[in-house]
Structure formats: structure tokens, C-alpha cells
N, C-alpha and C positions, 0 to 999 in steps of 0.2 A: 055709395059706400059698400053695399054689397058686392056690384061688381067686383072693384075695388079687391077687396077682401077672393072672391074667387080666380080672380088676375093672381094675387099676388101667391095662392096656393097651388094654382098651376105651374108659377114658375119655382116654383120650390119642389114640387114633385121633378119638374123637367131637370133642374138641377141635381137632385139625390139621385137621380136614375144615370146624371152625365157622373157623377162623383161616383158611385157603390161598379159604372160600367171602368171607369180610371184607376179603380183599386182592385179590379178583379185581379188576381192570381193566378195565369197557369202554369200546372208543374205536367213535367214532361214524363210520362209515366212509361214504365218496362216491361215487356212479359212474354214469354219463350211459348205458350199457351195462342191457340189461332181463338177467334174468337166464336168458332160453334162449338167449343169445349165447354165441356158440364161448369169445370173449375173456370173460367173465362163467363162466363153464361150468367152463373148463378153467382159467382163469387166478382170477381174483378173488375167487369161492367155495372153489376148490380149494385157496387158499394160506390166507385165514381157517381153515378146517378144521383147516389144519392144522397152525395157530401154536396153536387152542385146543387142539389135542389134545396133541401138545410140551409147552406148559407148564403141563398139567393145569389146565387152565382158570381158570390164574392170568389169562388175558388173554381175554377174550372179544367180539366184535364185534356192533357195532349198524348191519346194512348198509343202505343207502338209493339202492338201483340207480332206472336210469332215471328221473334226474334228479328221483328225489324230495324230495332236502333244497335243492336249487337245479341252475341250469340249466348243464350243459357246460363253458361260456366262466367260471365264476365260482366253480366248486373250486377253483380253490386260492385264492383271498381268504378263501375259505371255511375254509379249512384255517389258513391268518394270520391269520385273526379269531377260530378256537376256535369257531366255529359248528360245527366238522366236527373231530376228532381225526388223519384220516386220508380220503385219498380216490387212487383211480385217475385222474390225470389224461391227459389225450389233446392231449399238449404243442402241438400247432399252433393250440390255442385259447387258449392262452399265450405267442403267439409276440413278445410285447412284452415279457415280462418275462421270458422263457425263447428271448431270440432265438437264441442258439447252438445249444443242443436240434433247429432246424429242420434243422438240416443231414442229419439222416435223411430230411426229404424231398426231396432233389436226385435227381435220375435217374442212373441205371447204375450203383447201388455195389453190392447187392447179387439176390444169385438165388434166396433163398428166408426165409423168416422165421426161419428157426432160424440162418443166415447174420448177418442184420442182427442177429438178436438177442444173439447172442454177440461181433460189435462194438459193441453200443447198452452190455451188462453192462460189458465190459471199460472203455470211457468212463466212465461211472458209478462207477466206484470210485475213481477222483481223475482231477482234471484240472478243466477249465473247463465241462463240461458238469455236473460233480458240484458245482460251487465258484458256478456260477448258478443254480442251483436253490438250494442252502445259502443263498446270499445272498437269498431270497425268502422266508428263516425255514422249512421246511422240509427235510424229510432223504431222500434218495432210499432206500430199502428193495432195489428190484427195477425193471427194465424189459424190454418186449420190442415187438417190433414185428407190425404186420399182412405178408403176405407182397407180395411187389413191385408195385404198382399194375402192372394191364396196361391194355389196351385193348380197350372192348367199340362195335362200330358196326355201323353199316347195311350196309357195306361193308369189303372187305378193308383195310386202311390198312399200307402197305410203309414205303417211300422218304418222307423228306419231302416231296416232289413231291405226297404220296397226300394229304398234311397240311392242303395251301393252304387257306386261307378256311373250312374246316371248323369248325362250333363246338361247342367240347369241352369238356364237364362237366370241371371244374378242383376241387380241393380247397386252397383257401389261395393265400397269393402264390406262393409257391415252383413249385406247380405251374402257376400261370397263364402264369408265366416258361417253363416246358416247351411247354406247347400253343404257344405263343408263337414260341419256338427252331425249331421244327417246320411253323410257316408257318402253324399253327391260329389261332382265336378261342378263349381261356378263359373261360366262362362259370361265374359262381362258382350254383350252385341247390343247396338243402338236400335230401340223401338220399330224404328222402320223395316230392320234387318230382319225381324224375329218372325215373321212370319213366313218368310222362303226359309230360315233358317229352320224350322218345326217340317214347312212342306217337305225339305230336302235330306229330315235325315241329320242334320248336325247336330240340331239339339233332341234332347227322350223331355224335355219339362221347362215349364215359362212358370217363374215366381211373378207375380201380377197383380195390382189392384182391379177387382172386375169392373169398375165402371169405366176404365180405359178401354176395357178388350174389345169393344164394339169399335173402338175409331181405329185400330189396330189388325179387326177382322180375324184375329186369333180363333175364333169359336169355328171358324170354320176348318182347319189345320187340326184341331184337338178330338180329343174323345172322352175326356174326364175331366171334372172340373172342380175342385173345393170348394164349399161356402160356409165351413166354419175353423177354419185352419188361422192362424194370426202369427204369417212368418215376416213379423216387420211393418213399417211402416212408412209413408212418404211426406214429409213439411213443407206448406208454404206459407211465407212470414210477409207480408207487405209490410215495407220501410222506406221511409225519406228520409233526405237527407238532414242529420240534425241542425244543420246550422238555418237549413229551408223550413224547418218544423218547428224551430225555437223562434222566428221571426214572425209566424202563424199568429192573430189574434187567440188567446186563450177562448172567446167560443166556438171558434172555428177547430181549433187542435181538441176541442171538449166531444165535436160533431164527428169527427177524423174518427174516434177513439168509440165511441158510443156507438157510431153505423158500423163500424169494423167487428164488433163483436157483436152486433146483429147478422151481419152478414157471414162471419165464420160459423156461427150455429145455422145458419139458414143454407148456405154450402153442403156442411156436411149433412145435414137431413136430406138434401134432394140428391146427394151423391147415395146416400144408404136407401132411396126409396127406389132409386135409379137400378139400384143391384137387383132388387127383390125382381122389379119386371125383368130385368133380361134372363134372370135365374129361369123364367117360366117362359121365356123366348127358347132359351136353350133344351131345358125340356123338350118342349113340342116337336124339337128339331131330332130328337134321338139323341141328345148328347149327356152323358154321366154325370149329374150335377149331384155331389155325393156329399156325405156331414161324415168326418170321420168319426168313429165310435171313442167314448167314453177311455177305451184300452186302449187305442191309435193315439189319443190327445195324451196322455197320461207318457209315453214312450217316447211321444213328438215332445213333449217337452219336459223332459229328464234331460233327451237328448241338445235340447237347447240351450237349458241350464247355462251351458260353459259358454257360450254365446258371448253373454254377458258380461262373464270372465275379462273374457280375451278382451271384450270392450274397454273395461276399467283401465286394463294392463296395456293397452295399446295407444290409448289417448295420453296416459301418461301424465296427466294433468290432476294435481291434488284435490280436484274438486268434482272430479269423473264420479266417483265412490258415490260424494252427496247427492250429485243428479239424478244417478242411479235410484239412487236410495227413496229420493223423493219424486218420482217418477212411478217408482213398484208404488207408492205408498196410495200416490192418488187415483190410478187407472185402477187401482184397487177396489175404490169404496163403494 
């Protein structure tokens, strides 16, 4: 009888193990990000891990970093089409069908990634930033941000005065609008470009989140570098597809959503702790690692004020104003 009895629980384990391996899930996951990248590293690998381990490997992942199932600008059709299950998107390459989303790139909201990130989450869970992405067939999971674009040049750059006719690596409209506010030229060049573009002479300034600049090698090209300047910002939203998300058992979609905002606070801490070492890398090396004064900050953003402006009035959309609104309110408190 005993045997019996452990006969009969062997093949009952052997069978949940063939049943929970027949119902695993994989979704095919997207991301423009190689994978020794900090946001790859610490964020996109880290949270897969750790949805398959959660739900015992009811769900498992088929990743395709550095834009191997397609290019940057084209995850998320990708993700609307079912070519892709899921993918980390980097919303300013969406900024037509996710114009709202941009508003994490306006200057001066926030002071550090784990700051933005924790107003980027809070938006994300309802409102119009969650409700335009929804509307693009997709489901927001999780987001979090790069740490506050500074400024990396030839020279010190204060006052807008310092600004004038200077041409300034720009990322997206948003920021072209910033160098612009500022008396600069925004010059839009792809990341890889930017640093013969700095050796050569084309550009006098790179707007830049610092914990990219090492994979980009910029510190070497430069002589001055900001680490309390906040011209803007960068968002990345991980989204599956809704119809792939709504078919999800409810405590697998409960795990999705729970590891996702571990992992976006967890992200943005080791992208912010990431800054503080290379700050003291660049030091050692002789390079201007400068805190604009109190009268610089105060001038830099008077002059960015209309930034924002122009943002409202540009997206056109009657609900710009509110984002805005609630956006200053929270990076606020």
C-alpha cells in the first residue's frame, strides 16, 4: 500500500511537470538595447528572469536584443502586428503614435532616474499616458527612465549667453526645442556618429544622459561635463501585446506587473549609482565635471520655461495641458 501510494505520487509529479512544461508560454520579446547595457543588464534581462522564475516557468522568454527582430523606430508595429509578443520600447521613436509619452522629455522636471522613474510608474497606471499606449493595442507592464540628459562640451556652458549659435547634439524634437530655448543649434546625429562628430569639429556640445557616455566613449572627445543640469529626459515602457496579455492567467499578469515595478525602481537606482562612479572616473582623468551655480540654474530655466510652451502648442492634443500639469505636479513633491 505504501508503495502503492508513492507509485502513484511519482506519477502525478511526472505528470504536473509534463502538464505546467505543455502550458508554458513564450513570448517573443524586442529591444534596440545590446545586452551589456546598464538598461539591458539591470532592467530587461533582470525582470524576464524573473517573471520565469515566479511562474515556474509557466512563461518563458524569447529575447532579441539589439535590434535583432527589427529596428528601434518599428517595435511597437511590431508588437501590433504579432511579429513580436512583447518588446521594451524607447517611446521618443514613437513619438507619433505615443505623443503624450514625450513629455518626459521636456527639461527641468526631474534630478535623477529613480525620481523620473517613480513619476513615469505613477502615470502609467491610469491616465492618458496608460490610455495612449492602450489605444496602440498594447499594455504598459512597467517603465522607467535614463537619468536627466546633462551637458557634455568643449567648453564650460553656464548662462544662456554661454548657449548662443553653439551646435548641440539634440535627441528628438523635444530636445531640439531645448538647445533652441537656450540660443544653441540642435543638431539631430545618430549616437554612433557623435563622437567623430565632437572629434571633428561639427559639433561645440552633446545633450546626454551620463550613464550612456561610457558605451559611446564621449568622455574622451570632451572637456566639460554637467551633473546637475535636467535638460530632458529619455522613457522606456515594456508592453505586450493586449490581446497576448489578456489571455495571461491573472497570477501570472499579477507577477508581470509586481516584478516590473521592482525592476524599474531597481534600474533606475543602479543607472544613478552608475553616474556617481564615472563622475569620479572623469575627475581623475582631468575632465570638468562641473554643478552649475544656483544663478546658472535659475537663467537655464527661465530660459526653458517656454519649452513647455511650445510643447502644449505643438502636440495639439487637448489633453497635453493635463499631462503637463500633472507631470510638474508629481516630479514635484
Amino acid at each position: 500500500m505504501q508503495m502503492t501510494n508513492k507509485f502513484l505520487a511519482a506519477v502525478s509529479a511526472v505528470l504536473a511537470l509534463g502538464m505546467a512544461s505543455a502550458q508554458a508560454e513564450t513570448l517573443r520579446l524586442g529591444d534596440f538595447q545590446s545586452t551589456s547595457h546598464i538598461v539591458s543588464l539591470e532592467g530587461t534581462t533582470k525582470w524576464m528572469a524573473a517573471v520565469e522564475k515566479a511562474t515556474g516557468g509557466a512563461i518563458k522568454f524569447e529575447h532579441f536584443p539589439a535590434q535583432q527582430a527589427t529596428k528601434a523606430d518599428a517595435q511597437l508595429d511590431a508588437v501590433r502586428n504579432g511579429i513580436l509578443d512583447a518588446a521594451l520600447l524607447g517611446t521618443p521613436y514613437h513619438a507619433d503614435v505615443l505623443p503624450l509619452n514625450s513629455v518626459v522629455a521636456l527639461p527641468g522636471f526631474y534630478g535623477s532616474a529613480e525620481q523620473g522613474t517613480d513619476a513615469l510608474q505613477e502615470m502609467l497606471k491610469e491616465g492618458p499616458l496608460r490610455d495612449e499606449i492602450m489605444a496602440a493595442g498594447v499594455t504598459p507592464i512597467f517603465g522607467f527612465v535614463l537619468p536627466p540628459y546633462q551637458v557634455l562640451a568643449k567648453e564650460r556652458l553656464g548662462k544662456p549667453a554661454d548657449w548662443v549659435s553653439k551646435d548641440i547634439r539634440t535627441s528628438g524634437s523635444t530636445q531640439s526645442m531645448t538647445a533652441r530655448a537656450l540660443g544653441g543649434v540642435g543638431i539631430s546625429i545618430p549616437g554612433p556618429e557623435v563622437y567623430t562628430a565632437i572629434e571633428r569639429g561639427r559639433l561645440d556640445a552633446v545633450l546626454f544622459p551620463l550613464a550612456s557616455v561610457p558605451g559611446y566613449k564621449l568622455n574622451e572627445v570632451v572637456s566639460h561635463i554637467s551633473t546637475n543640469g535636467s535638460f530632458g529626459g529619455y522613457s522606456f515602457v515594456m508592453v505586450v501585446q493586449t490581446s497576448v496579455f489578456d489571455g495571461l492567467p491573472e497570477t501570472v499578469k499579477a507577477d508581470m506587473i509586481k516584478l516590473g515595478a521592482e525592476t524599474a525602481t531597481h534600474v533606475a537606482k543602479a543607472q544613478d549609482e552608475s553616474v556617481a562612479s564615472f563622475v569620479e572616473e572623469w575627475k581623475a582623468a582631468g575632465i570638468d565635471t562641473y554643478q552649475f551655480t544656483d544663478e546658472e540654474l535659475a537663467a537655464v530655466g527661465e530660459a526653458l520655461g517656454a519649452v513647455s510652451v511650445d510643447w502644449v502648442n505643438r502636440i495639439g492634443n487637448e489633453k497635453a495641458q493635463a499631462v503637463l500639469d500633472t507631470y510638474r505636479e508629481i516630479t514635484t513633491k
